[in-house]
C-alpha positions as CSV (number, residue, x, y, z in Angstrom):
1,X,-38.5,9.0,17.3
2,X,-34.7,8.2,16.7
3,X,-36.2,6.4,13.4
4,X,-38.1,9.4,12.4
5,X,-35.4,11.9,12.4
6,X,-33.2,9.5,10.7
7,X,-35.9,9.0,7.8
8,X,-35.9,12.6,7.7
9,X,-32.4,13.3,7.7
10,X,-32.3,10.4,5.1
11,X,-34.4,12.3,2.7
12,X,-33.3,16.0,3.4
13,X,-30.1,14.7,2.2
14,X,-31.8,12.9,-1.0
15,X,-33.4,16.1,-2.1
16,X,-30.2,18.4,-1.6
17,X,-28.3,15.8,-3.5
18,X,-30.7,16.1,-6.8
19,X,-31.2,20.0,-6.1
20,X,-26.8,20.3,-6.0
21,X,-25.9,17.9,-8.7
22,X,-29.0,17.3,-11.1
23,X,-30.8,14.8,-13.1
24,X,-27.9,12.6,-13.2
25,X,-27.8,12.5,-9.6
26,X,-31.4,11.5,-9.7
27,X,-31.0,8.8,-11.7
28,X,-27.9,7.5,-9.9
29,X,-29.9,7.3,-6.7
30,X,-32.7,5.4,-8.6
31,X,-30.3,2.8,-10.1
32,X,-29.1,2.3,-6.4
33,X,-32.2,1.7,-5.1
34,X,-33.4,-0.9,-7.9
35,X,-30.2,-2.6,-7.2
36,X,-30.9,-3.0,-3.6
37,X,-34.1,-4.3,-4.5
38,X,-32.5,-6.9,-6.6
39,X,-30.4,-8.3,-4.0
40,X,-33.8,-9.6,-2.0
41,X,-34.7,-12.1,-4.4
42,X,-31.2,-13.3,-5.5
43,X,-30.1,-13.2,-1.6
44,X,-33.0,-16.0,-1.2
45,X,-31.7,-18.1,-4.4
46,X,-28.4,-17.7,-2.4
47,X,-29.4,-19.6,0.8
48,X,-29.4,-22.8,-1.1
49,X,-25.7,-23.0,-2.2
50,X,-24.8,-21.6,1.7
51,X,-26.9,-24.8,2.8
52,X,-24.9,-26.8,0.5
53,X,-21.6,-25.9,1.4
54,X,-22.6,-26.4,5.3
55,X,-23.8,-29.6,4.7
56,X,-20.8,-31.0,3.2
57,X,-18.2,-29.4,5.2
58,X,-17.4,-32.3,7.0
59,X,-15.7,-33.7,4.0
60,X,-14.7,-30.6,2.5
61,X,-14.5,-27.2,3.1
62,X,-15.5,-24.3,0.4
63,X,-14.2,-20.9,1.4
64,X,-15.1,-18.2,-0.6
65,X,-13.6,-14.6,-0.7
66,X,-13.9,-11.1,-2.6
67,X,-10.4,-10.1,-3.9
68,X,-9.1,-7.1,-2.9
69,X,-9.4,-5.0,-5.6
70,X,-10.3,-1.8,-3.7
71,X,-6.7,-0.3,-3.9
72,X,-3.2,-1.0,-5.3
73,X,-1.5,-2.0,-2.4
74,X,-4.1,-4.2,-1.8
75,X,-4.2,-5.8,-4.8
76,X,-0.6,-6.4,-4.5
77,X,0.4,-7.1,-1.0
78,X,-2.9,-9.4,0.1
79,X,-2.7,-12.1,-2.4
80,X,0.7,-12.4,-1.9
81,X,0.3,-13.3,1.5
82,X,-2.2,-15.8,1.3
83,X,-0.4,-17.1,-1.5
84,X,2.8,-17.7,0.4
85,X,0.6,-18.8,3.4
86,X,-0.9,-21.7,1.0
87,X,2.7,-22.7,-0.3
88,X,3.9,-22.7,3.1
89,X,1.2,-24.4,4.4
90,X,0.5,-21.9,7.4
91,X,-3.2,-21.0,8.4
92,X,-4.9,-23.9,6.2
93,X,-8.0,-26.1,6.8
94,X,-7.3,-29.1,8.3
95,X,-9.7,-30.7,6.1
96,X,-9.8,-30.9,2.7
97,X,-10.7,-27.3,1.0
98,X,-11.5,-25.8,-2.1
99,X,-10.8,-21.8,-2.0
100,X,-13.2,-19.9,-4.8
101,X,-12.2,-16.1,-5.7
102,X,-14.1,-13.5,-6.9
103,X,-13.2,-9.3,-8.4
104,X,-17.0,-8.0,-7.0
105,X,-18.8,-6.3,-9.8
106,X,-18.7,-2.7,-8.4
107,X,-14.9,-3.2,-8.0
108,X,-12.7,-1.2,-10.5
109,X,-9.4,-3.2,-11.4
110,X,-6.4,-0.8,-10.7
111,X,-3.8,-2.9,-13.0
112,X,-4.9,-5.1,-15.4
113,X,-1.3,-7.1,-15.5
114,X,-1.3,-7.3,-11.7
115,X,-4.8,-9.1,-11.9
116,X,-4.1,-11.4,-14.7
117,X,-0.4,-12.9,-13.1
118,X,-3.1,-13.8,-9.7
119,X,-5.9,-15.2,-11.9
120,X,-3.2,-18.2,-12.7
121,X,-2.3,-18.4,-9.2
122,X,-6.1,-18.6,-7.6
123,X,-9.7,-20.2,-8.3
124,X,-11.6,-17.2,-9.8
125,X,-15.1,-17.3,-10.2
126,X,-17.6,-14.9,-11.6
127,X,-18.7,-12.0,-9.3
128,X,-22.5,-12.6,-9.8
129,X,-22.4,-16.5,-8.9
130,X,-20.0,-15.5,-5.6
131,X,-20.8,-12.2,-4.3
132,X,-24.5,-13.3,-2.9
133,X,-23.4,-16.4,-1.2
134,X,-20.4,-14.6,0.1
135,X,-23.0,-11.9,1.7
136,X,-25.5,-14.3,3.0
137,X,-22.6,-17.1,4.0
138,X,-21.6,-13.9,6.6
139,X,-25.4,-13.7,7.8
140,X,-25.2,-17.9,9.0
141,X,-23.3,-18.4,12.3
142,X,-20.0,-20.0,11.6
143,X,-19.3,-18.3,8.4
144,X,-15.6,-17.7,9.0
145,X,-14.7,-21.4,8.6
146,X,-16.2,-20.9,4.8
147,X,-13.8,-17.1,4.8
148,X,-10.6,-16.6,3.4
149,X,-9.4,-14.4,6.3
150,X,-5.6,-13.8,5.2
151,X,-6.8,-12.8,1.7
152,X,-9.0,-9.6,3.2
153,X,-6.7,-6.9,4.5
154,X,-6.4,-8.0,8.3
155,X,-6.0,-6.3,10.8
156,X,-2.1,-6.7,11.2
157,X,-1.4,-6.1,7.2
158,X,2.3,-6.7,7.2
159,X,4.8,-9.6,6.2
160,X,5.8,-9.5,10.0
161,X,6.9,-13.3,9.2
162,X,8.6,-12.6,6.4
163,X,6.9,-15.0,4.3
164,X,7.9,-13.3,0.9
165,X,11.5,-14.1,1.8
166,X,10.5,-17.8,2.3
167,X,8.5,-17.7,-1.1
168,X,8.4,-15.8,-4.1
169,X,4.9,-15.3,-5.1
170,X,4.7,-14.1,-8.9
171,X,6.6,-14.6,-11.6
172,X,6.7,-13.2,-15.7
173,X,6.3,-16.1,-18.4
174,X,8.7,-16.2,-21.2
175,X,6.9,-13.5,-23.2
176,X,6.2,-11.0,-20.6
177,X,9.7,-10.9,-19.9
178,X,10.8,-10.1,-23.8
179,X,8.2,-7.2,-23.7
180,X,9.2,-5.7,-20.8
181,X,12.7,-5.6,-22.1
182,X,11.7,-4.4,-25.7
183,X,9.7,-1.5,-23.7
184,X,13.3,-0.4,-21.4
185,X,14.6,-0.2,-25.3
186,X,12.5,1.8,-26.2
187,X,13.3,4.3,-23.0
188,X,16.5,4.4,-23.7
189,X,18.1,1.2,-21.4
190,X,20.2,-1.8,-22.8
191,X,19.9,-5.0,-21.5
192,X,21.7,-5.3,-17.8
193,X,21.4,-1.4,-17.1
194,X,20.0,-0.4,-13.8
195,X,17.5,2.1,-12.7
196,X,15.4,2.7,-9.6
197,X,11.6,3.2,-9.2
198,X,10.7,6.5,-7.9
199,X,7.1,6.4,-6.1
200,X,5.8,9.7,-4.5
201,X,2.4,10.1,-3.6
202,X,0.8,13.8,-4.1
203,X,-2.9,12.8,-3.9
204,X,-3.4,13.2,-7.8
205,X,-4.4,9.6,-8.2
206,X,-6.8,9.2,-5.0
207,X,-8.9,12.1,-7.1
208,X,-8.8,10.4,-9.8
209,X,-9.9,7.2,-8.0
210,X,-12.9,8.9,-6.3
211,X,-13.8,12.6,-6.7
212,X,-13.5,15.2,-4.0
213,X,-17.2,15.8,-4.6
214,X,-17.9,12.0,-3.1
215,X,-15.1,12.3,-0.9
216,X,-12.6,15.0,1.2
217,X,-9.2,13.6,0.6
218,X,-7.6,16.4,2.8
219,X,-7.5,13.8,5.4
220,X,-4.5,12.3,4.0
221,X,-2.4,15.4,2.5
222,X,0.0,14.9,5.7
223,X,1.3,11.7,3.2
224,X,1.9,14.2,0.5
225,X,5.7,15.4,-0.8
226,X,6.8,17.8,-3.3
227,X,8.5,15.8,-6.2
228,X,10.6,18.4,-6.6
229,X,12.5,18.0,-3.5
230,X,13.8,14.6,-5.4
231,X,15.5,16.0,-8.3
232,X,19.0,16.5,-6.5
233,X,19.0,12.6,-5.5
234,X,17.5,11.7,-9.3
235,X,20.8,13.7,-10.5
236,X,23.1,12.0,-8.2
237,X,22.1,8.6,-8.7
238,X,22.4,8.7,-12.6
239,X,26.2,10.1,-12.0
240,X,26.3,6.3,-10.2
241,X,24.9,5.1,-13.7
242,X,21.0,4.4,-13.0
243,X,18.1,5.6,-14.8
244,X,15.1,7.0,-13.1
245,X,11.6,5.9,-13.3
246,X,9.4,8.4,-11.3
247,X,6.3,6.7,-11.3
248,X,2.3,6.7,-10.9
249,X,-1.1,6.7,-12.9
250,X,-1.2,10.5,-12.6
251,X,0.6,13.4,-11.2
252,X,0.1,16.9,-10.3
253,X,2.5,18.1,-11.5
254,X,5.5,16.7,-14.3
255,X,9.0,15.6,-12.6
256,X,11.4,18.1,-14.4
257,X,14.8,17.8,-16.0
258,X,16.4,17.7,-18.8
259,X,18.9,14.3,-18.3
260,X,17.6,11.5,-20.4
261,X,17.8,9.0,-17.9
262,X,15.8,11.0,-15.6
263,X,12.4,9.5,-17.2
264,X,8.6,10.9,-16.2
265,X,7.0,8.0,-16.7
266,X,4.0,8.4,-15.2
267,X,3.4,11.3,-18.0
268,X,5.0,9.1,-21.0
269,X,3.0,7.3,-24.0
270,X,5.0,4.0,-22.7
271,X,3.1,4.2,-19.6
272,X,0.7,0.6,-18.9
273,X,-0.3,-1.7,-16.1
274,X,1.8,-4.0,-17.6
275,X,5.2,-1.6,-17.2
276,X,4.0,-0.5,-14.0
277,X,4.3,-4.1,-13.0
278,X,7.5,-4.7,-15.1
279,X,9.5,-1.8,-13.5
280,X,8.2,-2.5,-9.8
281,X,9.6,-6.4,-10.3
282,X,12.7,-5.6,-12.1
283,X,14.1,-2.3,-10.1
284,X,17.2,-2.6,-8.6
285,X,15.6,-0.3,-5.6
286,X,12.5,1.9,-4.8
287,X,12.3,4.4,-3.2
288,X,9.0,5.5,-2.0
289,X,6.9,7.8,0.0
290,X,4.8,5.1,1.4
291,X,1.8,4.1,-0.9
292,X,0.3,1.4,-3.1
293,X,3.3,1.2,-5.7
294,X,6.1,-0.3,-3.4
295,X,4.0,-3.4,-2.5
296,X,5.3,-4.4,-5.9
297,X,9.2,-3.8,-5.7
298,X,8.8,-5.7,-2.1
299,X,6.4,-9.0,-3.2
300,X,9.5,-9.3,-6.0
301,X,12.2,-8.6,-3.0
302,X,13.7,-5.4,-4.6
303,X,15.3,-3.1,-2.1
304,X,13.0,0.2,-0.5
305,X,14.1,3.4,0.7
306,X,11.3,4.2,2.5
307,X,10.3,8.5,3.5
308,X,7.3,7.1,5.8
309,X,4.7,8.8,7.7
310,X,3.3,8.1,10.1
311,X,5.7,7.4,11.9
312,X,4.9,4.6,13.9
313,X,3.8,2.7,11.1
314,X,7.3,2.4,9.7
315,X,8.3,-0.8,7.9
316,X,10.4,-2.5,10.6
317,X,10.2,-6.0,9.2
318,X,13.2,-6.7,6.5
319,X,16.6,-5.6,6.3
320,X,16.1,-4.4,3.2
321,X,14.5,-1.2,4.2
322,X,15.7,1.9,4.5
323,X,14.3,4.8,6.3
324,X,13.8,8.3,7.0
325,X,10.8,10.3,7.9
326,X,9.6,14.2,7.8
327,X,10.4,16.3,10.5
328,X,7.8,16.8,13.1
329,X,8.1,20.7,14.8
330,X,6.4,21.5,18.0
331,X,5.0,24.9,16.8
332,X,5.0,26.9,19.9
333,X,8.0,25.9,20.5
334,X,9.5,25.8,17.0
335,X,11.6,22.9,17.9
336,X,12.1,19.1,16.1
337,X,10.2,16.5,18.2
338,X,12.7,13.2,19.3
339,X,11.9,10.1,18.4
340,X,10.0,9.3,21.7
341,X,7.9,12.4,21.8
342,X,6.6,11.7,18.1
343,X,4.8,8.8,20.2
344,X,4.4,10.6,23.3
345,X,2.8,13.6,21.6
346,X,0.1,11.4,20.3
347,X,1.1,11.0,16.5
348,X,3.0,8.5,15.6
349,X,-0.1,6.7,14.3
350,X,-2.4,9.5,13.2
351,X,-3.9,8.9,10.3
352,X,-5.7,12.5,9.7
353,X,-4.0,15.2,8.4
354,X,-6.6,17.1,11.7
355,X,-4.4,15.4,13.9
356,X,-1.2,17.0,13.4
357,X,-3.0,20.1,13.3
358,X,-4.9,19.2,16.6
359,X,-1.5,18.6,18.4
360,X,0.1,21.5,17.5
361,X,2.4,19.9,15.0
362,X,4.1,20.7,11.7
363,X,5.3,18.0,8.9
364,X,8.4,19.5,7.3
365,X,8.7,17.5,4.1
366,X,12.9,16.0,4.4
367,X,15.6,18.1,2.3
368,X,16.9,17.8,-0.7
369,X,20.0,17.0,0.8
370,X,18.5,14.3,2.9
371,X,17.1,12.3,0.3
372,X,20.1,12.3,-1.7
373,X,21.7,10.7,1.4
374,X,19.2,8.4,2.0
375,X,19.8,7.2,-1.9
376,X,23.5,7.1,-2.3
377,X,23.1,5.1,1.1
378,X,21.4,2.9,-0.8
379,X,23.2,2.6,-3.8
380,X,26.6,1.8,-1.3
381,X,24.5,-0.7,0.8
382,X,24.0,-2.5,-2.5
383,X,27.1,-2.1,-4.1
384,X,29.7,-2.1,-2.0
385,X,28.0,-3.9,0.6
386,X,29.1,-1.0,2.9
387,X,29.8,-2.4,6.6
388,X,29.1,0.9,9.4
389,X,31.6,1.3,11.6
390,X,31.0,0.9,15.6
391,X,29.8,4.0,16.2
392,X,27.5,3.9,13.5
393,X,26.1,0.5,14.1
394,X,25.7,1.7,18.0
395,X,23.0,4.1,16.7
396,X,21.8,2.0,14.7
397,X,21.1,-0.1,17.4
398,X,19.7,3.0,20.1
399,X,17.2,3.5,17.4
400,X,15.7,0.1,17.1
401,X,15.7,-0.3,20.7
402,X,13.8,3.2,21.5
403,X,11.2,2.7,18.0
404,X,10.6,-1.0,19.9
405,X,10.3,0.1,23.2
406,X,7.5,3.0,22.0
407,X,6.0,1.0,19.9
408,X,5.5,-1.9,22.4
409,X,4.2,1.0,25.1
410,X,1.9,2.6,23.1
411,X,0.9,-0.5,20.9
412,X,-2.7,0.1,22.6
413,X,-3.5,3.2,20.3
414,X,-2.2,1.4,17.1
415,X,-5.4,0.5,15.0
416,X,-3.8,-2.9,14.4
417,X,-2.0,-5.1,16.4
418,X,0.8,-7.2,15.5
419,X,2.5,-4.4,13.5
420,X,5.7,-5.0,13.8
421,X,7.7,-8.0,14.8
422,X,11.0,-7.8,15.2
423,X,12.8,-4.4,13.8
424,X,15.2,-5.4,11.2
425,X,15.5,-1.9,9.1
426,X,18.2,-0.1,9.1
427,X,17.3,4.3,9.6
428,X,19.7,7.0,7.6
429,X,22.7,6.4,8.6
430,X,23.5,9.9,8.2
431,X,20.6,11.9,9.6
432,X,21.0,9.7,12.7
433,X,24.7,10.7,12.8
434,X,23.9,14.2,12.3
435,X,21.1,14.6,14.4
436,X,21.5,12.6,18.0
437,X,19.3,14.5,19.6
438,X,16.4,12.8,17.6
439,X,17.6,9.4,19.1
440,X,16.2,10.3,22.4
């Protein structure tokens, strides 16, 4: 019976579908099908090489993965892991091994320039020849000796060894580095000037990636900011002599001002996977809201300012973070939760915008004022190698000790484990000075 209504569900769904979206939604749905039919015959052919590459596993091992191509950050942060993991010989076969790589052929390539730079770093092999002896391989008991587990996001997802500070994954040849210099020219830089990458998500390019029609992104507008709220630290930091790069694939709205080194890229001409790469690599800092972009800036070891949310999911692991979050108020009683109720109220590592909702809690995007903070702390941290004094370093200090001691009693409702590792970030200096209430 359970079959039946599922059939029928199945096909009520079919026909509203065609009725809602048309002919072109018909045809979709037949190419999906003949596709699936496809697979049957060339998931047969595919038994053969699985055989083969059981059969000769004890003399060498063939371990075959997809790439993860799905998102930026992905794209970015996985490969370099494995990568490091290979050069540091952590996690390998014990046998001999052969690794084979492959971008599946329904996978859209976010940045061009990212994938090239790993296709001279891995063994990439067509799609078509991998992708059904990847699938069946997973079908034959024992398959994850034949897997490339670190190169799939895992479940922990973070440099919690700090492997990038033990190895630097990527480099630029020669040539790339003489374009990406002619292109900072052409926006104004010399040679030698600094600027910082400015990456704040507004849910522009997640539309763009998949329509709203295929999928409700509302889910994830608690990650959203208003760019605006960044102009008053864009302004201070080119008084300190640094351009501004405010970047992304697309925007909702343009990042205003009328100082030439406050530069929109993500709405100039100039604008290319390649630059995208270029100015994540070469920034003296990031500062970011949390998304795909600053995997870049951190697999070339450039400073982050991180505004994070959620807030459990903080990046703990290098000293070269710095962070702040949005203020979480307790509606009914219009008050700022601590530190220790963000995780005792349940949402330090929601993931759904419902959540908050759910629990009675407002996000307050951070001020103006704070963010300017948060970047001239950064800028004097790099400088002038700014030493806190003792009573700063003391709450410093009470806020790594109360994020661990949450975090390690409430690391049973984190999605992954191994999160964290030892807290090494530093939190604004000055919000924690001017708010010690939070640190409770």
């Amino acid at each position: 019976m359970n079959i039946l209504v599922k059939i029928k569900t199945f096909t009520s769904k079919q026909i509203f579908d065609v009725k809602a979206y048309g002919m072109r939604e018909l045809f979709r749905k037949f190419y999906l099908l003949i596709k699936v039919l496809f697979r049957i015959p060339v998931n047969i052919i595919a038994i053969l090489p699985c055989l083969i590459i059981r059969l000769i596993s004890p003399w060498i091992i063939i371990r075959i993965e997809r790439f993860p191509c799905g998102n930026f950050g992905n794209l970015a942060e996985f490969p370099a892991l494995y990568y490091c993991k290979k050069k540091l010989k952590i996690d390998l076969p014990k046998k001999n091994y052969i690794d084979l790589v492959y971008i599946h052929y329904n996978d859209k390539v976010y940045n061009r320039q990212l994938t090239k730079m790993w296709k001279k770093k891995f063994n990439f092999l067509h799609g078509y020849l991998l992708e059904p002896i990847n699938r069946v391989n997973r079908f034959i008991p024992g398959w994850q000796t034949h897997a490339i587990e670190t190169l799939v996001p895992p479940k922990n997802g973070r440099d919690i060894d700090n492997l990038i500070e033990k190895y630097q994954p990527l480099n630029f040849t020669n040539e790339e580095e003489i374009k990406g210099e002619k292109i900072l020219n052409k926006f104004g830089l010399k040679n030698g000037d600094k600027f910082v990458c400015l990456a704040v998500r507004d849910g522009a390019y997640q539309q763009q990636k998949i329509s709203s029609r295929y999928r409700d992104w509302s889910y994830h507008d608690y990650r959203n900011q208003d760019i605006d709220n960044y102009i008053l630290a864009a302004e201070e930091l080119t008084k300190r002599g640094y351009y501004i790069f405010r970047m992304g694939v697309v925007a909702n709205k343009p990042f205003k001002s009328n100082n030439p080194k406050i530069i929109d890229y993500v709405n100039s001409n100039l604008r290319s996977d390649f630059m995208d790469v270029y100015l994540g690599a070469k920034c003296t800092f990031c500062i970011s809201t949390g998304y795909g972009f600053d995997e870049l800036p951190y697999i070339f070891r450039r400073p982050i300012a991180y505004l994070t949310i959620p807030f459990g999911n903080l990046y703990s692991y290098s000293e070269k973070f710095l962070l702040l979050t949005k203020h979480h108020i307790l509606k009914k009683e219009k008050r700022r939760l601590s530190l220790s109720e963000i995780f005792s109220y349940g949402v330090a590592y929601a993931l759904d915008t419902k959540i908050f909702r759910q629990k009675g809690i407002e996000l307050v995007d951070n001020t103006p004022e704070e963010i300017k903070d948060i970047a001239i702390e950064m800028v004097e941290n790099l400088e002038f190698k700014k030493k806190l004094n003792h009573k700063e370093e003391e709450l410093q200090k009470t806020f790594k000790r109360l994020f661990a001691l949450n975090a390690k009693q409430t690391e049973n409702q984190h999605p992954y484990p191994k999160f964290h590792g030892q807290i090494r970030c530093r939190f604004s200096t000055k919000f924690l000075r001017e708010n010690k209430n939070w640190l409770k």
